[in-house]
C-alpha positions as CSV (number, residue, x, y, z in Angstrom):
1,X,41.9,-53.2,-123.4
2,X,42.7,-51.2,-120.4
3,X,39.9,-48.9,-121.1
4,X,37.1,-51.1,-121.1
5,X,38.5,-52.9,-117.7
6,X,38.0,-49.1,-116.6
7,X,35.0,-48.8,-117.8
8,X,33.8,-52.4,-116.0
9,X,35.4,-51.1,-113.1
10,X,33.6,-48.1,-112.7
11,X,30.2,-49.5,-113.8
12,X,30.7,-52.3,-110.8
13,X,30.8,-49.1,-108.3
14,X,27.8,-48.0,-109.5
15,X,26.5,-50.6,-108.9
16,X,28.0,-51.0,-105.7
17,X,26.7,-47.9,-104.6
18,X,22.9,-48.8,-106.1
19,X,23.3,-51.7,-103.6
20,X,24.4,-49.8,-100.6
21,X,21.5,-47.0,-100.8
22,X,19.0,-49.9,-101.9
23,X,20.4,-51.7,-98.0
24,X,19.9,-48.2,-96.7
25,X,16.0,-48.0,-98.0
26,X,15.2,-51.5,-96.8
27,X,16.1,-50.9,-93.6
28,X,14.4,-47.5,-93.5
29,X,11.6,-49.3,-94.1
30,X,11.8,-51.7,-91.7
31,X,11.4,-48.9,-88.8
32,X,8.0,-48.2,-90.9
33,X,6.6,-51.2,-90.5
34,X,7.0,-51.0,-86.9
35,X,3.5,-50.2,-86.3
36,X,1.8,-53.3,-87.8
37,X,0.8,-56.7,-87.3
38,X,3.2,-58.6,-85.3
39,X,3.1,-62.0,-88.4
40,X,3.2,-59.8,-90.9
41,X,6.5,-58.1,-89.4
42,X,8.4,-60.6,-88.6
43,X,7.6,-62.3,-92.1
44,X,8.6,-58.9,-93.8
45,X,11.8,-58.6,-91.5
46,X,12.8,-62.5,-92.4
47,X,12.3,-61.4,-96.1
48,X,14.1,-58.3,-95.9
49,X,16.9,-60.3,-93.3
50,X,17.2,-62.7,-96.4
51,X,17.4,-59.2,-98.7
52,X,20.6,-57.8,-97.2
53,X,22.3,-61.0,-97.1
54,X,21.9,-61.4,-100.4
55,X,23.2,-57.7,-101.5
56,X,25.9,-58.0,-98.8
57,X,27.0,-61.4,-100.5
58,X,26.5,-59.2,-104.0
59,X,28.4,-56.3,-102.8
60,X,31.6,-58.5,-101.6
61,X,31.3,-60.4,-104.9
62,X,31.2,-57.3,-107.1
63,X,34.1,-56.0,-104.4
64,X,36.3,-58.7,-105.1
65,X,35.5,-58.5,-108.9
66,X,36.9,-54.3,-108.7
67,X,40.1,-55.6,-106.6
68,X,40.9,-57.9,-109.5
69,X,40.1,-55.2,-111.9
70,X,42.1,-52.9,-110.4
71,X,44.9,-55.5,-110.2
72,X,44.6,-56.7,-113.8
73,X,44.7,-52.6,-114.7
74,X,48.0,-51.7,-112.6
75,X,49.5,-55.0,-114.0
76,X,48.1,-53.6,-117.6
77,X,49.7,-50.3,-116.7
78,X,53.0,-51.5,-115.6
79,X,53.2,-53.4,-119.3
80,X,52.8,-50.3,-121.1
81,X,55.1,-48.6,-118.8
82,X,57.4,-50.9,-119.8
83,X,57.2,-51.1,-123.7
84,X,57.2,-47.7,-123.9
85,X,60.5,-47.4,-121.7
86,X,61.5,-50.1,-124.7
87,X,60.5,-48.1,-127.5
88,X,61.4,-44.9,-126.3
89,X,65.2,-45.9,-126.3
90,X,65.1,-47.7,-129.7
91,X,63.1,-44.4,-131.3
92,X,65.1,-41.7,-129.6
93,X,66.2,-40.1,-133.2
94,X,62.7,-40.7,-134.4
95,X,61.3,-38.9,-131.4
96,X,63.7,-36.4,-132.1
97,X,62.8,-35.9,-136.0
98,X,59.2,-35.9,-135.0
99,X,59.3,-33.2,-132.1
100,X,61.4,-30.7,-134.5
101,X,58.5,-31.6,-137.2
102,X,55.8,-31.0,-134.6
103,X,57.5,-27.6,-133.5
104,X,57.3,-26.3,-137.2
105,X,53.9,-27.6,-137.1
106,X,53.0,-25.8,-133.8
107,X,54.7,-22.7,-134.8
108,X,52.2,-22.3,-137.7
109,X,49.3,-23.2,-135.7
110,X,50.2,-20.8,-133.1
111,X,50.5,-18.5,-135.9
112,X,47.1,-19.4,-137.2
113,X,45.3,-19.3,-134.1
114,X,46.9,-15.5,-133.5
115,X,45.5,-14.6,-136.7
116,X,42.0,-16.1,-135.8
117,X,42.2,-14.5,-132.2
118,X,43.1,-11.6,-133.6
119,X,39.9,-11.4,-136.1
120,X,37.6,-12.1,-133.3
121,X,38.9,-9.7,-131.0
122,X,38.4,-7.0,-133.7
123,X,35.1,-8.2,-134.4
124,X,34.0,-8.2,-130.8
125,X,35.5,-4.7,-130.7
126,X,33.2,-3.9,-134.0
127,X,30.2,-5.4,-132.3
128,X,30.7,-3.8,-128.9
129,X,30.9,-0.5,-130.5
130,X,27.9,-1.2,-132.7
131,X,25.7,-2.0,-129.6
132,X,27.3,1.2,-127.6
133,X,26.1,3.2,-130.8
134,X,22.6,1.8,-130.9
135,X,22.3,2.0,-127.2
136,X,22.9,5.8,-127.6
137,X,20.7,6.3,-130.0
138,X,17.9,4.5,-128.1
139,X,18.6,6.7,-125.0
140,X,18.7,10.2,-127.5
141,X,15.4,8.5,-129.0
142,X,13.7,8.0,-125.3
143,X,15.4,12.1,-124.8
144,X,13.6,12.9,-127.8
145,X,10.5,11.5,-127.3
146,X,10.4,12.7,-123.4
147,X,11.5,16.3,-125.0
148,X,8.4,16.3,-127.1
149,X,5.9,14.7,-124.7
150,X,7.0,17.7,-122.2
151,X,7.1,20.2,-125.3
152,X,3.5,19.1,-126.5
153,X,2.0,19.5,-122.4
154,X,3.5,22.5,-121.9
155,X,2.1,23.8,-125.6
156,X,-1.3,22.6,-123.9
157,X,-0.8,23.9,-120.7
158,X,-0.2,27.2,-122.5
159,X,-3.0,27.3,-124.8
160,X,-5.0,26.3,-122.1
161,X,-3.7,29.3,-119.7
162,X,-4.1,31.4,-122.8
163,X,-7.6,30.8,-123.2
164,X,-8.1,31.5,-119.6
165,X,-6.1,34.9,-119.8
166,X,-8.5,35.9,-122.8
167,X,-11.8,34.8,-121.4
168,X,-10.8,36.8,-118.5
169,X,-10.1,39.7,-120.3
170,X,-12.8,39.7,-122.4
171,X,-15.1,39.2,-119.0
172,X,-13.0,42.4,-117.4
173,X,-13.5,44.5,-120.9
174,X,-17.6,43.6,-121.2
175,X,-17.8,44.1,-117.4
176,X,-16.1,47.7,-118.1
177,X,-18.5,48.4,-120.3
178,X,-21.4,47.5,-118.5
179,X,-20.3,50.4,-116.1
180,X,-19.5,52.7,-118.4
181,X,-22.9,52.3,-119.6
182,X,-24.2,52.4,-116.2
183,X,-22.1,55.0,-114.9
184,X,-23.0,57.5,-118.3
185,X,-27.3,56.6,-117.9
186,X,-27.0,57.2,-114.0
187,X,-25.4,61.1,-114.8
188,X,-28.2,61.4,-117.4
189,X,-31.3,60.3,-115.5
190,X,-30.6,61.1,-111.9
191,X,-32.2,64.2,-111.3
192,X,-35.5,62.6,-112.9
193,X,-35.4,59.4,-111.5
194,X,-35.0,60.8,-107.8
195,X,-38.1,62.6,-106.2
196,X,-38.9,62.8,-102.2
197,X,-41.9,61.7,-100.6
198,X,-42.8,63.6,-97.9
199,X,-44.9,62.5,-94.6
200,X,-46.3,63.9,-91.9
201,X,-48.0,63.0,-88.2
202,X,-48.6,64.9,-85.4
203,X,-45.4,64.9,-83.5
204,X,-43.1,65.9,-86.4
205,X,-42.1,65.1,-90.6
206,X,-39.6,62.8,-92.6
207,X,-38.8,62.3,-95.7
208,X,-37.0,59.3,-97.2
209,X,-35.7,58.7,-100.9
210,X,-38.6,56.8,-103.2
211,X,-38.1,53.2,-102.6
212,X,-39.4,52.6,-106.4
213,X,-36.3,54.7,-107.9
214,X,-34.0,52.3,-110.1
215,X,-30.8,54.7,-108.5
216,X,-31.9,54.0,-105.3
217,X,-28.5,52.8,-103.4
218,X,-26.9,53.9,-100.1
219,X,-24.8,56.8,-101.5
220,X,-28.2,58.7,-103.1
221,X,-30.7,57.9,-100.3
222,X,-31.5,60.9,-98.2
223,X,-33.4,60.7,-95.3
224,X,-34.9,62.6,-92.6
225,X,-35.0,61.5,-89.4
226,X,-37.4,62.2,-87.0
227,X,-36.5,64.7,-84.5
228,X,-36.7,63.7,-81.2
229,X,-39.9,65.0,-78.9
230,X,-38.8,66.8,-76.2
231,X,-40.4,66.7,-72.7
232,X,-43.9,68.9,-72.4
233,X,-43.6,70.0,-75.9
């Protein structure tokens, strides 16, 4: 009985507070309707006048009906408190029976609930350690993987260098060759390949290397200058 004036009570004051913020709206929109025609106003102010009277008379109606509530509650309250100051003295050695009953019965559920606790911590523990384990392997798997990402580069990077170093070496080799070759037909055919020319004019003679020999470089051009004309000669 108690709990459903409790219940009535504390519907009421929701209601009572629906009311107040519903007063609190009107009236916010009265300052909104400032700004238009002067009939219209006043009739919506006289309307909304008529409004909050009515909710004011609704709020002290459903204030009066939580005062009584609350009255008929405390007066409710101080029954029980009451019959079970009554009972309490009459069942003393039942209360007592019953509490060394419940005590057994709370020993073993304590007891239970251990045992339960206990369980789950040790399968928390179980599962914690299972999810450390396969968060290690992950990380060695990412190692791994990184490892043979960087393994498989470098192997490139190395094959690719490689390839570099041998092309270069065979370019070195087939370019030593090619002067060895040189180098052994210049020793062969230089005494036949070279021959002078040889010019004269009146003032005086030079001679210059064949510009049509295939040998015909800085180191085996000779030439003969002109010598110089000397005054009255």
């Amino acid at each position: 009985m108690m709990d459903e004036w409790i219940v009535k009570r504390n519907n009421l004051q929701g209601k009572n507070e629906l009311l107040e913020e519903r007063e609190k709206i009107i009236t916010s929109e009265v300052g909104n309707e400032l700004g238009r025609d002067a009939q219209a106003l006043d009739d919506k102010i006289e309307m909304i006048t008529s409004e909050i009277v009515y909710i004011n008379a609704k709020i002290e109606m459903i204030t009066s009906e939580i005062a009584y509530i609350n009255a008929k509650i405390h007066s409710l309250q101080s029954n029980i408190a009451a019959e079970q100051g009554e009972k309490s003295a009459e069942n003393s050695k039942e209360s007592k029976d019953k509490s060394r009953k419940n005590s057994i019965k709370y020993a073993i559920l304590e007891s239970f609930f251990k045992d339960i606790i206990d369980l789950r911590i040790r399968d928390w523990s179980r599962q914690m350690t299972l999810e450390l384990q396969e968060k290690i392997i992950m990380e060695l798997r990412k190692t791994l993987l990184a490892m043979r990402i960087a393994a498989v580069l470098t192997t490139s990077e190395y094959k690719k260098k490689n390839r570099e170093l041998e092309e270069a070496l065979r370019l070195d080799q087939a370019y030593a060759e090619v002067e060895a070759e040189i180098s052994g037909t210049s020793d062969q055919t230089g005494s036949l390949t070279r021959y002078n020319l040889c010019f004269f004019d009146d003032d005086a003679a030079y001679f210059s290397s064949s510009p049509l020999s295939t040998m015909n470089t800085g180191n085996n051009r000779v030439n003969f200058s002109r010598p110089p004309i000397l005054p009255g000669g």
